[in-house]
PDB file of N, H, CA, C and O in Angstrom:
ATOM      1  N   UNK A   1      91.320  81.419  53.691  1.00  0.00           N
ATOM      2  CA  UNK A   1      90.267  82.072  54.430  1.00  0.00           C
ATOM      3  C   UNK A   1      90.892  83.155  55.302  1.00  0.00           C
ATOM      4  O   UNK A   1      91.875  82.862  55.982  1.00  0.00           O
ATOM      5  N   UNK A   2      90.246  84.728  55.335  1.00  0.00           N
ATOM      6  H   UNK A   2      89.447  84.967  54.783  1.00  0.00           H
ATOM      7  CA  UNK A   2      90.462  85.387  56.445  1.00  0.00           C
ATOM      8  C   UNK A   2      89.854  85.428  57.373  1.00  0.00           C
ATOM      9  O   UNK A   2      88.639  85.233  57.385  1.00  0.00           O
ATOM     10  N   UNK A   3      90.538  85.688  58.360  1.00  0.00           N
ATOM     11  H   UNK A   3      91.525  85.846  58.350  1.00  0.00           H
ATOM     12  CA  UNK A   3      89.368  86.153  60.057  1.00  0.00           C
ATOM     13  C   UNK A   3      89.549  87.520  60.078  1.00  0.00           C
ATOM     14  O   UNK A   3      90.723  87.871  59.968  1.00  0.00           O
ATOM     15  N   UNK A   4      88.671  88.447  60.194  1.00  0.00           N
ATOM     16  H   UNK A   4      87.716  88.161  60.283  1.00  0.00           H
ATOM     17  CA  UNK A   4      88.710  89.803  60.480  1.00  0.00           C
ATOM     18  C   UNK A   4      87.670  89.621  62.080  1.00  0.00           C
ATOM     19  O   UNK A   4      86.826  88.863  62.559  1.00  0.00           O
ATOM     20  N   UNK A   5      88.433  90.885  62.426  1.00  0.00           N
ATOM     21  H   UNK A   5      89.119  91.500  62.038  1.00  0.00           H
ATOM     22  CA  UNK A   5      87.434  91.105  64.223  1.00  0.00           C
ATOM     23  C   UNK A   5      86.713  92.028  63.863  1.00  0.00           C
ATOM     24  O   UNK A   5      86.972  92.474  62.745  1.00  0.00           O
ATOM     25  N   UNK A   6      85.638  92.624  64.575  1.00  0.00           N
ATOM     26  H   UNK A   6      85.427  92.262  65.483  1.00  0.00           H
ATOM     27  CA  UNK A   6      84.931  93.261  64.350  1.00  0.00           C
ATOM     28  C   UNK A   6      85.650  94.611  64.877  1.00  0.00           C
ATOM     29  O   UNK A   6      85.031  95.589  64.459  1.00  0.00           O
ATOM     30  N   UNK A   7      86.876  94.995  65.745  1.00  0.00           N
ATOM     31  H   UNK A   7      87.379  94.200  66.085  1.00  0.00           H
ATOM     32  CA  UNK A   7      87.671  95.912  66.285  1.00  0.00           C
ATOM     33  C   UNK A   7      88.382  96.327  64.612  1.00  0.00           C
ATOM     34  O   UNK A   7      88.866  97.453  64.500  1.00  0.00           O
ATOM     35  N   UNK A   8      88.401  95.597  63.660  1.00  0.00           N
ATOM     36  H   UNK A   8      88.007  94.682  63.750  1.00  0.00           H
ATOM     37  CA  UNK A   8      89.432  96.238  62.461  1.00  0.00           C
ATOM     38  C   UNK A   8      88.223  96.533  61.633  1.00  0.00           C
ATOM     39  O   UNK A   8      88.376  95.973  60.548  1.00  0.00           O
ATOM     40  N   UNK A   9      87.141  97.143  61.682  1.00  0.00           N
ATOM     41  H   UNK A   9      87.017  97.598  62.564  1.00  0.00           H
ATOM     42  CA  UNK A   9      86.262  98.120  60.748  1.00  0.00           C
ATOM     43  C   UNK A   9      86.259  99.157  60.849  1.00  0.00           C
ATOM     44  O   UNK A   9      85.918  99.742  61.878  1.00  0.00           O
ATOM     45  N   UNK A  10      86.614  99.655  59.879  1.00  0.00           N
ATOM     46  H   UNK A  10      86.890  99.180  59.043  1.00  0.00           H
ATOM     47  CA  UNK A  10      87.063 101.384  59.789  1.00  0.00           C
ATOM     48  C   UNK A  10      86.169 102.268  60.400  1.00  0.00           C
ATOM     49  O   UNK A  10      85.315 102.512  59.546  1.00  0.00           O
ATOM     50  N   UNK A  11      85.887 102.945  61.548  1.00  0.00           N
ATOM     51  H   UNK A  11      86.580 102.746  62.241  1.00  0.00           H
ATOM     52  CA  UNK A  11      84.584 103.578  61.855  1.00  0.00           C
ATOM     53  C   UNK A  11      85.108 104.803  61.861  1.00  0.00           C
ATOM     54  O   UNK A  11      86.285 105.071  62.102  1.00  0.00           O
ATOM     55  N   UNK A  12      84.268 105.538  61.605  1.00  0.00           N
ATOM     56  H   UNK A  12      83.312 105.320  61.409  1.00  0.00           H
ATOM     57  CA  UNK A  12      84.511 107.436  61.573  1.00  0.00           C
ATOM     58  C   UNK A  12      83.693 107.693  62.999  1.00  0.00           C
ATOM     59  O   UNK A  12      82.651 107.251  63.483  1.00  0.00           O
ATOM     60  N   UNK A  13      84.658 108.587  63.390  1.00  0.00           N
ATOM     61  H   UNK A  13      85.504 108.946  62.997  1.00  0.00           H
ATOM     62  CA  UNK A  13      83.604 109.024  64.920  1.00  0.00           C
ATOM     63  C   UNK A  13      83.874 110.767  64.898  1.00  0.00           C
ATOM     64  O   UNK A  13      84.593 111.524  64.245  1.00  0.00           O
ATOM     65  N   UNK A  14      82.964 110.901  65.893  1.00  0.00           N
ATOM     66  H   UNK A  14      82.380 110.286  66.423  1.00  0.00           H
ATOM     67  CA  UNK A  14      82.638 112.760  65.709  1.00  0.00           C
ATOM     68  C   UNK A  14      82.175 112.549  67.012  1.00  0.00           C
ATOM     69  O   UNK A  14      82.129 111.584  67.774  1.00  0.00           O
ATOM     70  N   UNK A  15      81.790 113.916  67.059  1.00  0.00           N
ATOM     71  H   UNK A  15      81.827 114.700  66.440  1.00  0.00           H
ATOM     72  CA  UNK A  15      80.776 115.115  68.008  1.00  0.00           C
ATOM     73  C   UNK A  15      80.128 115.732  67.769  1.00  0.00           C
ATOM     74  O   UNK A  15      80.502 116.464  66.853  1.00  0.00           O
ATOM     75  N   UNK A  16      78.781 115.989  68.263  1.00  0.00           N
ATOM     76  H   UNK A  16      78.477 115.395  69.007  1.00  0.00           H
ATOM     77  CA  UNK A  16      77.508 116.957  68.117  1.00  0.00           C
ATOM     78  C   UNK A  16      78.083 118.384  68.698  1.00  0.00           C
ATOM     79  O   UNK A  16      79.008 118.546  69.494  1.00  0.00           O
ATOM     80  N   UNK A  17      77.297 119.317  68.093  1.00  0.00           N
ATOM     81  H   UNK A  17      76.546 119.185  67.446  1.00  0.00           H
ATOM     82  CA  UNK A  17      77.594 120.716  69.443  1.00  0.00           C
ATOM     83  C   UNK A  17      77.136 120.480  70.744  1.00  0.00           C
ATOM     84  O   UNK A  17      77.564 120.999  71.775  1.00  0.00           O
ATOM     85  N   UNK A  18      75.870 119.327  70.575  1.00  0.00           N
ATOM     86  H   UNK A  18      75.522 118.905  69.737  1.00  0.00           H
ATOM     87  CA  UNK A  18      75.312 119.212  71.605  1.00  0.00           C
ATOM     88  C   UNK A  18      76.326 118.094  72.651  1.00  0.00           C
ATOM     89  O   UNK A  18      76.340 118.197  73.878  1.00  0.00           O
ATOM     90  N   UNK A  19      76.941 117.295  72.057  1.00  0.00           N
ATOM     91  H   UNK A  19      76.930 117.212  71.061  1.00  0.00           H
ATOM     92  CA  UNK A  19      78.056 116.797  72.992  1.00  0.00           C
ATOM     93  C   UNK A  19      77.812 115.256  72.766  1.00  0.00           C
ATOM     94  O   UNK A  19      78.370 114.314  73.329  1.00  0.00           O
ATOM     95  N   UNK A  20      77.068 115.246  72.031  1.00  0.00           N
ATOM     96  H   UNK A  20      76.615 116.011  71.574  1.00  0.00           H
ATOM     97  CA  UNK A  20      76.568 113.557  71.830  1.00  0.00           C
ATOM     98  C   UNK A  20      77.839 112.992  71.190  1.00  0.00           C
ATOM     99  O   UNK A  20      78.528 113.895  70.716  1.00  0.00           O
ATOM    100  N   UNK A  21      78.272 111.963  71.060  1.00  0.00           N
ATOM    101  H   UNK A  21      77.712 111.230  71.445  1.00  0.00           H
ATOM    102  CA  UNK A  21      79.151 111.279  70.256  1.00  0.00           C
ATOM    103  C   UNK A  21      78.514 110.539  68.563  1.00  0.00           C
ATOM    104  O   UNK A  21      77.418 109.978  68.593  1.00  0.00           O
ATOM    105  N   UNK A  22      78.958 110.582  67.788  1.00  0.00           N
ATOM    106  H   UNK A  22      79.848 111.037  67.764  1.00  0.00           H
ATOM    107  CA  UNK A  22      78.570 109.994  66.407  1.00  0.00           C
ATOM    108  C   UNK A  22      79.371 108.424  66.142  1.00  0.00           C
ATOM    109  O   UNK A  22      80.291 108.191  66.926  1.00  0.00           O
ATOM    110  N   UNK A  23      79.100 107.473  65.202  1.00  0.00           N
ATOM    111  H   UNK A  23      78.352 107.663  64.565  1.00  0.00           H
ATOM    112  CA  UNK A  23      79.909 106.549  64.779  1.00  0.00           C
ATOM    113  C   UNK A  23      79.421 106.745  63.432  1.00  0.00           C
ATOM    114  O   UNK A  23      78.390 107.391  63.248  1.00  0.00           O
ATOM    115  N   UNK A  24      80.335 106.045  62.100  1.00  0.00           N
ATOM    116  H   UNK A  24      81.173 105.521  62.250  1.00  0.00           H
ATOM    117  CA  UNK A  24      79.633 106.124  61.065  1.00  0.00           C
ATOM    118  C   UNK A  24      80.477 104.810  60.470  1.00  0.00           C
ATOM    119  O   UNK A  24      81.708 104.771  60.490  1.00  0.00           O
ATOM    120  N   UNK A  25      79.803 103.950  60.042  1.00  0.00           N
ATOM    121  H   UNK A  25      78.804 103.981  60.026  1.00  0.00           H
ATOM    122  CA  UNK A  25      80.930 102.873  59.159  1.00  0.00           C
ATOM    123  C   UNK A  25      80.517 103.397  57.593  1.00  0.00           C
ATOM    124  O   UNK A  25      79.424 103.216  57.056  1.00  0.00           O
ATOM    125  N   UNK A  26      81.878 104.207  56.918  1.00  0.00           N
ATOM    126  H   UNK A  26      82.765 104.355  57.355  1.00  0.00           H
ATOM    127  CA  UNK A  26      81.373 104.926  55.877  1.00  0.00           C
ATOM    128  C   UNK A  26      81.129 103.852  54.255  1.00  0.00           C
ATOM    129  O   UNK A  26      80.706 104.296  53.188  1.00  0.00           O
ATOM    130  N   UNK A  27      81.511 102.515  54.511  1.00  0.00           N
ATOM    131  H   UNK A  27      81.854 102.154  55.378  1.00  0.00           H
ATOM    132  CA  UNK A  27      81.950 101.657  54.238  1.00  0.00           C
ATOM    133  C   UNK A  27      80.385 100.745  54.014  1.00  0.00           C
ATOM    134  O   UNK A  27      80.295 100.096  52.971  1.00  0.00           O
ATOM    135  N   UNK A  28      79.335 100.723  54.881  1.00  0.00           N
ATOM    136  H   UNK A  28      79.408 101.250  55.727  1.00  0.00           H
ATOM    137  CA  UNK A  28      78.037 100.380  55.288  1.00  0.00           C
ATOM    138  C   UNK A  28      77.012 101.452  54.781  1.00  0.00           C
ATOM    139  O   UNK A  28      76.223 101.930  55.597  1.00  0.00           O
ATOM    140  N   UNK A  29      76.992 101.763  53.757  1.00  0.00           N
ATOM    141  H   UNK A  29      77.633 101.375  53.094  1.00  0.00           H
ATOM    142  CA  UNK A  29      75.949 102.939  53.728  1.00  0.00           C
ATOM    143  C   UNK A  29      74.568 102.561  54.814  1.00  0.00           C
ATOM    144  O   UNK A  29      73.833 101.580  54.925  1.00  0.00           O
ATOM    145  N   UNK A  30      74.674 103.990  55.567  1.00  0.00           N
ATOM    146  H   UNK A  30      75.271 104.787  55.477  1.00  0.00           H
ATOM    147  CA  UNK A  30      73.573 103.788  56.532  1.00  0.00           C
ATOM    148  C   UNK A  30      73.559 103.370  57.615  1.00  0.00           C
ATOM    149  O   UNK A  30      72.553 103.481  58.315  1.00  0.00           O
ATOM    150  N   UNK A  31      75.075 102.565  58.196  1.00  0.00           N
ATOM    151  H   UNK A  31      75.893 102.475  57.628  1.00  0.00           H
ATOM    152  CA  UNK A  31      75.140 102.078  59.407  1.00  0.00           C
ATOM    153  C   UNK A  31      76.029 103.503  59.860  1.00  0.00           C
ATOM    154  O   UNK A  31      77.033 103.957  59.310  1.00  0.00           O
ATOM    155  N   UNK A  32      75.461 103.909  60.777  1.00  0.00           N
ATOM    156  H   UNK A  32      74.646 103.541  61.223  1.00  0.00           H
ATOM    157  CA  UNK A  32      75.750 105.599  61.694  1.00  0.00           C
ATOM    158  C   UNK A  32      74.697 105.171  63.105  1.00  0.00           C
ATOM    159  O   UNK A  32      73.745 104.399  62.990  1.00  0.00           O
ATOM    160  N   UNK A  33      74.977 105.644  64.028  1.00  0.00           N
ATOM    161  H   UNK A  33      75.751 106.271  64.121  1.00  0.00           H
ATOM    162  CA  UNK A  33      74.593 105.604  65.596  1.00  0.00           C
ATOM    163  C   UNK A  33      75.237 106.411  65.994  1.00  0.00           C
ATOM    164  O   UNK A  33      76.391 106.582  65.601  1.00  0.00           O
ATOM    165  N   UNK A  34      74.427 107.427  67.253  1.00  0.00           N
ATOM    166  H   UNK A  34      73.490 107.288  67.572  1.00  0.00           H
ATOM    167  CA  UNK A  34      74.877 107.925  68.243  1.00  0.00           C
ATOM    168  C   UNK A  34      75.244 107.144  69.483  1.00  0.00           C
ATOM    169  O   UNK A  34      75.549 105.951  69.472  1.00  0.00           O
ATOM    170  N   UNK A  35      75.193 107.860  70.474  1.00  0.00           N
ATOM    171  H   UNK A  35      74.946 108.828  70.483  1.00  0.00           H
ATOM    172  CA  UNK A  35      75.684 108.157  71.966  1.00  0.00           C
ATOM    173  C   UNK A  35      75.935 108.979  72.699  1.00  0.00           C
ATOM    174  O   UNK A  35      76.096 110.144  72.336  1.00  0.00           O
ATOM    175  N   UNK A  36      76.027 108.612  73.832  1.00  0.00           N
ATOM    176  H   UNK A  36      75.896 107.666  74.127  1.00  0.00           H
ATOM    177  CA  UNK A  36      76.192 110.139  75.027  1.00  0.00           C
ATOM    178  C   UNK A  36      77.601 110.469  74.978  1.00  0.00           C
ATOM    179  O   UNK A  36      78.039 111.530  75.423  1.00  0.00           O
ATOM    180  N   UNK A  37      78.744 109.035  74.120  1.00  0.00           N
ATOM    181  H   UNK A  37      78.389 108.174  73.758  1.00  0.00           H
ATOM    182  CA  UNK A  37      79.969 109.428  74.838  1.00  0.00           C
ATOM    183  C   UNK A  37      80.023 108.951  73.323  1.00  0.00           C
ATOM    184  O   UNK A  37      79.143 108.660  72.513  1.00  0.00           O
ATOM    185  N   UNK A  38      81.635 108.994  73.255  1.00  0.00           N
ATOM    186  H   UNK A  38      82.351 109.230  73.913  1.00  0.00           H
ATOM    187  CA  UNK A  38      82.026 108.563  71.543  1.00  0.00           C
ATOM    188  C   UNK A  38      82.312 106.604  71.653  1.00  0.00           C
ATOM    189  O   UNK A  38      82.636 105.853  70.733  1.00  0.00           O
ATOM    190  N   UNK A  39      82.136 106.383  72.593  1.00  0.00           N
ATOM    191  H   UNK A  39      81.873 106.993  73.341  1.00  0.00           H
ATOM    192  CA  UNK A  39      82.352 104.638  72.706  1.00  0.00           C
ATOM    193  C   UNK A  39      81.251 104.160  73.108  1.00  0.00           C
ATOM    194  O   UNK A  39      81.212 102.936  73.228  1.00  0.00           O
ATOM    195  N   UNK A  40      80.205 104.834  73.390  1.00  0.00           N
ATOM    196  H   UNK A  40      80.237 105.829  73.292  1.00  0.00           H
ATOM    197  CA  UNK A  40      79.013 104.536  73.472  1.00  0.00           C
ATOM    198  C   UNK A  40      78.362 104.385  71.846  1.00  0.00           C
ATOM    199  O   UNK A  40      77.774 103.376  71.456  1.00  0.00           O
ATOM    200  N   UNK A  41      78.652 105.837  70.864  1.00  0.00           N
ATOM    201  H   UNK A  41      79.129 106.656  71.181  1.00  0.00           H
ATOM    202  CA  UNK A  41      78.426 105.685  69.934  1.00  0.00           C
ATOM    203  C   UNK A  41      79.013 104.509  68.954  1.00  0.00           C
ATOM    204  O   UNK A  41      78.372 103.928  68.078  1.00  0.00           O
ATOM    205  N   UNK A  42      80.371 104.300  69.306  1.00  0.00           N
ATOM    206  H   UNK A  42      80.891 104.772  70.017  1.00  0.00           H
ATOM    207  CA  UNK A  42      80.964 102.594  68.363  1.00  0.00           C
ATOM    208  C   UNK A  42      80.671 101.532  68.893  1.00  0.00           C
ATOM    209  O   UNK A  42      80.851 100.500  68.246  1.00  0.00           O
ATOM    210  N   UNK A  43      80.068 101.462  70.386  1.00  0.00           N
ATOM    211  H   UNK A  43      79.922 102.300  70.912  1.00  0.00           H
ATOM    212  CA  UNK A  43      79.469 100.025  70.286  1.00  0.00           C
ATOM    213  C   UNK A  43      78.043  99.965  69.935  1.00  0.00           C
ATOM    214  O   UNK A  43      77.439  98.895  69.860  1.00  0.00           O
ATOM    215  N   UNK A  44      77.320 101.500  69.648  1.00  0.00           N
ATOM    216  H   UNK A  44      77.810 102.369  69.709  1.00  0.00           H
ATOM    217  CA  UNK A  44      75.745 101.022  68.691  1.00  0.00           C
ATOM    218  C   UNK A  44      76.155 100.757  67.319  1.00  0.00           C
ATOM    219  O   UNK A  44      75.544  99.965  66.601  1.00  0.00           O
ATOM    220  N   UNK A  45      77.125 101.374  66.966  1.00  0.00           N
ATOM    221  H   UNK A  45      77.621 102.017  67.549  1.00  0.00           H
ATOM    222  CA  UNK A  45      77.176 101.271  65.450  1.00  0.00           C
ATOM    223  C   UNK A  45      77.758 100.004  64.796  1.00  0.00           C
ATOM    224  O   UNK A  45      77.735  99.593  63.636  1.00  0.00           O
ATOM    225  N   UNK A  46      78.360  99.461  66.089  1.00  0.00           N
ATOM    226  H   UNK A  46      78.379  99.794  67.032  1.00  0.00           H
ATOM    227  CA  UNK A  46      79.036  98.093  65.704  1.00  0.00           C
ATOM    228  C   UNK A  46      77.933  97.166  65.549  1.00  0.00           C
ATOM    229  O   UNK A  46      77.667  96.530  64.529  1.00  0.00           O
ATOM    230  N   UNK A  47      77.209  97.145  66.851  1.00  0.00           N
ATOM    231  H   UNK A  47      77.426  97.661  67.679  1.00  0.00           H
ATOM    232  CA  UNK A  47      76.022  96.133  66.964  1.00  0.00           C
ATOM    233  C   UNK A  47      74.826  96.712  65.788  1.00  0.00           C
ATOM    234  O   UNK A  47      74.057  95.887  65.295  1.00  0.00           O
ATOM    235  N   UNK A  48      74.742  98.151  65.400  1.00  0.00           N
ATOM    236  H   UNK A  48      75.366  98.821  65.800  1.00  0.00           H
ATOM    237  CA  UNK A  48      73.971  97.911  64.200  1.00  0.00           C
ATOM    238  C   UNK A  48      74.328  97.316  62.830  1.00  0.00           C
ATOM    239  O   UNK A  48      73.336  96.905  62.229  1.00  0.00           O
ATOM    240  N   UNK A  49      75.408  97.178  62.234  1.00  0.00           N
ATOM    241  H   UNK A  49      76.215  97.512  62.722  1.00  0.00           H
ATOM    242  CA  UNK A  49      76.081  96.581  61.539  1.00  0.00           C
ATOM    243  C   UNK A  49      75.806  95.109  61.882  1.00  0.00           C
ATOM    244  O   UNK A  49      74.873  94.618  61.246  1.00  0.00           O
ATOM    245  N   UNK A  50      76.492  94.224  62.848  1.00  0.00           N
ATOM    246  H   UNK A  50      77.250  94.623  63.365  1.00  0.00           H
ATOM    247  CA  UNK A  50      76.092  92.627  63.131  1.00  0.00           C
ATOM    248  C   UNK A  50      74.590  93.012  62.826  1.00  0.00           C
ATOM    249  O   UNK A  50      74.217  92.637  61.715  1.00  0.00           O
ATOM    250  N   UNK A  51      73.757  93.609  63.503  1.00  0.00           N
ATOM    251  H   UNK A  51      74.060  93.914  64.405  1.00  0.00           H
ATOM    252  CA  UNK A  51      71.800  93.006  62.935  1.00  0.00           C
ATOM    253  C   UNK A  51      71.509  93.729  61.773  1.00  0.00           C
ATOM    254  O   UNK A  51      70.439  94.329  61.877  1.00  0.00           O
ATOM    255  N   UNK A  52      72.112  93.895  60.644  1.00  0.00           N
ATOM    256  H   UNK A  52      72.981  93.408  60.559  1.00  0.00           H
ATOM    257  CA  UNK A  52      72.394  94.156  59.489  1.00  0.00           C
ATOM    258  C   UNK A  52      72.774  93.042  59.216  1.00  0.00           C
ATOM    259  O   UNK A  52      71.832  92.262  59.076  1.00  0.00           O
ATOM    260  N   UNK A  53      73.637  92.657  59.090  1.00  0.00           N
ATOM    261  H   UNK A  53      74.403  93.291  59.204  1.00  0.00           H
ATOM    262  CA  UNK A  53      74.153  91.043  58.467  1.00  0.00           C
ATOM    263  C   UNK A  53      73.368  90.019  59.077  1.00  0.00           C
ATOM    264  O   UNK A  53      72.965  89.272  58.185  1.00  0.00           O
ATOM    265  N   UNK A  54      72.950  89.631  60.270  1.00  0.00           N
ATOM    266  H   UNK A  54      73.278  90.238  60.994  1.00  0.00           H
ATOM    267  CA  UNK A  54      71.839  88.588  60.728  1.00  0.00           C
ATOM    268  C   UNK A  54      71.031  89.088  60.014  1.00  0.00           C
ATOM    269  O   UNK A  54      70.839  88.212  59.171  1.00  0.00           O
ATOM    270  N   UNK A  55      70.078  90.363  59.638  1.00  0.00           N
ATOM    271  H   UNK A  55      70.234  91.075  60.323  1.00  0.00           H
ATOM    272  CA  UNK A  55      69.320  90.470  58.670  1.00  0.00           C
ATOM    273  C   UNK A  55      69.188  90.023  57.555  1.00  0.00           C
ATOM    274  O   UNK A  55      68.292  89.392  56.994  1.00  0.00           O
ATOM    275  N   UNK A  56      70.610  90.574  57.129  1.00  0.00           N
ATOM    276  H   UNK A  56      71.337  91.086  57.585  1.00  0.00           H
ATOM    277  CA  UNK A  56      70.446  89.922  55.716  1.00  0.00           C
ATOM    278  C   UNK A  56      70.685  88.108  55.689  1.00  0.00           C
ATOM    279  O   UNK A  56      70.187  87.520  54.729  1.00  0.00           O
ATOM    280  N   UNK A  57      71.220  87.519  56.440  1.00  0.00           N
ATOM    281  H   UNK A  57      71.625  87.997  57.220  1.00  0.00           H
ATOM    282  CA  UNK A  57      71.381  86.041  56.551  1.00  0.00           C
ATOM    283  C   UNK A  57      70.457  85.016  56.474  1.00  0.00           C
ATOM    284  O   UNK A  57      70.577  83.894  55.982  1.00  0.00           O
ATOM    285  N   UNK A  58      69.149  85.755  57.240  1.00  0.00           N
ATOM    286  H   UNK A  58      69.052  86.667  57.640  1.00  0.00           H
ATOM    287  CA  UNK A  58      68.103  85.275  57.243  1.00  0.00           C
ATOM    288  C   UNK A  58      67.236  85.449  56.479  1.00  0.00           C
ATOM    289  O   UNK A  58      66.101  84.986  56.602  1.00  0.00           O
ATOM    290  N   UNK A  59      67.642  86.161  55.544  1.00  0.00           N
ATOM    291  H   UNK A  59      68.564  86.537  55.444  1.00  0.00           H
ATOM    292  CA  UNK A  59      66.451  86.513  54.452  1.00  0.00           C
ATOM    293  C   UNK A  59      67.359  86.549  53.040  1.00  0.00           C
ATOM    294  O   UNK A  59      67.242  87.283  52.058  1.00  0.00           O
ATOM    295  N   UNK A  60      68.239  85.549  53.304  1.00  0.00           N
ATOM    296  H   UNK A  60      68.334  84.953  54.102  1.00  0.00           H
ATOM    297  CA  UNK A  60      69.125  84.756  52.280  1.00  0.00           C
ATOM    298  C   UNK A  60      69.708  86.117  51.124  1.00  0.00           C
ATOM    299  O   UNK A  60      69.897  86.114  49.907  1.00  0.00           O
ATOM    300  N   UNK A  61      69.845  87.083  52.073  1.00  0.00           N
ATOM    301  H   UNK A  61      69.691  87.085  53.061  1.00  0.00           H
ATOM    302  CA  UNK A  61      70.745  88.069  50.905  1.00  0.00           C
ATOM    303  C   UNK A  61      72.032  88.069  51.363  1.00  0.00           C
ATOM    304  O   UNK A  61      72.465  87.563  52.398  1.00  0.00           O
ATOM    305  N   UNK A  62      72.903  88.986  50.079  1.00  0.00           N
ATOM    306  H   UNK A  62      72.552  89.397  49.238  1.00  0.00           H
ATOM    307  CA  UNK A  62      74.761  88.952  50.546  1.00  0.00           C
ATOM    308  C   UNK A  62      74.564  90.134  51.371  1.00  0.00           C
ATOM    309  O   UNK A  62      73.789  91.061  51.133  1.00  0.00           O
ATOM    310  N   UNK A  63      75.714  89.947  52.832  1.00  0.00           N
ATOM    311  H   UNK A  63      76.344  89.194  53.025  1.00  0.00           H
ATOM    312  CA  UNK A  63      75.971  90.405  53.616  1.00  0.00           C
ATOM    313  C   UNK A  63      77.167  91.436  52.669  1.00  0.00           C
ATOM    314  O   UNK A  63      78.088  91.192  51.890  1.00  0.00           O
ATOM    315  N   UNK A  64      76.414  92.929  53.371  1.00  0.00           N
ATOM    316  H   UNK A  64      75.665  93.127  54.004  1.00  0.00           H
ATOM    317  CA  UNK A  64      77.251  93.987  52.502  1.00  0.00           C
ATOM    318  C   UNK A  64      78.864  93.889  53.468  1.00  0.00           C
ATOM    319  O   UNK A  64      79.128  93.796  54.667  1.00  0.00           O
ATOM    320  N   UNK A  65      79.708  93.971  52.158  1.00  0.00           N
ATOM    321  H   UNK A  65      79.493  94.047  51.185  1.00  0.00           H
ATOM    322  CA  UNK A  65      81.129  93.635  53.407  1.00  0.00           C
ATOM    323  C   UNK A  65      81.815  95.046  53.540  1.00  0.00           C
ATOM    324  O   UNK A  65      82.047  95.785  52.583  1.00  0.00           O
ATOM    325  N   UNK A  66      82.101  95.312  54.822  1.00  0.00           N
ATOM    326  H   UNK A  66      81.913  94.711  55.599  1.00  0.00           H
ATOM    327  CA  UNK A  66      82.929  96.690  54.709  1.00  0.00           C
ATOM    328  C   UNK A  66      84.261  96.294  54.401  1.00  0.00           C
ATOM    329  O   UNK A  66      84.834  95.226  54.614  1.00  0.00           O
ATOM    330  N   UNK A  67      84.750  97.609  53.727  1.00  0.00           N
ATOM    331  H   UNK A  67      84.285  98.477  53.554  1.00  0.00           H
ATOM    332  CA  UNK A  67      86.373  97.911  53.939  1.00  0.00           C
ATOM    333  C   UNK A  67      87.013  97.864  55.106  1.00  0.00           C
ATOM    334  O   UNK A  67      86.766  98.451  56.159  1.00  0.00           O
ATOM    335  N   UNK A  68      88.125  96.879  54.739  1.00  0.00           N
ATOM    336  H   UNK A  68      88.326  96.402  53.883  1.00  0.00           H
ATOM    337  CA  UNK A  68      89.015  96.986  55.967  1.00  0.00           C
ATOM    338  C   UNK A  68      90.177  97.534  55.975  1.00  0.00           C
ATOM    339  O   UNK A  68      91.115  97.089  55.313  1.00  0.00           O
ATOM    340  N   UNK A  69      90.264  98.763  56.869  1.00  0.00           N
ATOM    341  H   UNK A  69      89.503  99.124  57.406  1.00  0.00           H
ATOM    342  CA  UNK A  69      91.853  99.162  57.015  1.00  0.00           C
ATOM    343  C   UNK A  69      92.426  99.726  58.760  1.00  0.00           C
ATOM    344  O   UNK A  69      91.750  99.608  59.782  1.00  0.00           O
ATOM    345  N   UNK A  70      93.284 100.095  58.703  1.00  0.00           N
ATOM    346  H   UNK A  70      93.834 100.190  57.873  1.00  0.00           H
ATOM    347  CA  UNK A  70      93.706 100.197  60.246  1.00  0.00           C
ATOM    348  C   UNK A  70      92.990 101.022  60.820  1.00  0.00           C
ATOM    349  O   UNK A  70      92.994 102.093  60.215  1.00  0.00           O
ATOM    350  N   UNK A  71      92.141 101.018  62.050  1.00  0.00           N
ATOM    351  H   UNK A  71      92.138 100.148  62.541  1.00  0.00           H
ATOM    352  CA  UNK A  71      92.592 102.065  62.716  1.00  0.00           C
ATOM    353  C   UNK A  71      90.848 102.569  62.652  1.00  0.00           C
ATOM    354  O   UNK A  71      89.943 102.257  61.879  1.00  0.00           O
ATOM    355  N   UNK A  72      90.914 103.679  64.114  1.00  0.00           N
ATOM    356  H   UNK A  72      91.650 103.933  64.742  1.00  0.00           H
ATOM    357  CA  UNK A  72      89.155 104.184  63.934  1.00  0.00           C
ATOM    358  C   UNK A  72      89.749 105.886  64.122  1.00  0.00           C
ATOM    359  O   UNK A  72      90.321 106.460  65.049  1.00  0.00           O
ATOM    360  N   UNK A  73      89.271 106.345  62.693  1.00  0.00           N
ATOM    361  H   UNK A  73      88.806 105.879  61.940  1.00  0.00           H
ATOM    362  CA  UNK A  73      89.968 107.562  62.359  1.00  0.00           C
ATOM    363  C   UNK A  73      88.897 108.605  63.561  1.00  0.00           C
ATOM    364  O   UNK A  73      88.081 108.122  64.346  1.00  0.00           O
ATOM    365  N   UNK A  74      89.165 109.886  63.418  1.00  0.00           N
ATOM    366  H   UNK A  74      89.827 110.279  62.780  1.00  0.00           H
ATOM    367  CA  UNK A  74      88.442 110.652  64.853  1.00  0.00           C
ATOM    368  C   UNK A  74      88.144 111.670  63.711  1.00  0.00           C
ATOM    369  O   UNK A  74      87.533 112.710  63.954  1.00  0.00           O
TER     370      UNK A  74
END
């Protein structure tokens, strides 16, 4: 069995012109969130991902699994 943390999912992060911060788990099609700051944006995108999988748990489908590799590229 592995344990993965939720800190080792590959997230892509950015910037708006407008200054907002982005997250994207490219790995999750569809899990992307903003923010005002760029760590504002990875803890929505994290927590949208977990109620993605409680979603699917409860409505007895497979939890889509992301890729895991080092690191939250910029």
């Amino acid at each position: 069995m592995e344990i993965v943390s939720a800190e080792s999912i590959p997230i892509v992060v950015g910037r708006e012109e407008d200054g907002r911060g982005w997250a994207d788990i490219e790995s999750m099609p569809g899990v992307m969130a903003y923010g005002a700051t760029r760590d504002s944006a990875i803890a929505a995108v994290r927590a949208l991902a977990f109620r993605i999988a409680a979603d699917c748990i409860d409505h007895g489908e497979e939890v889509p699994a992301p890729s895991y590799e080092e690191g939250i590229r910029k």
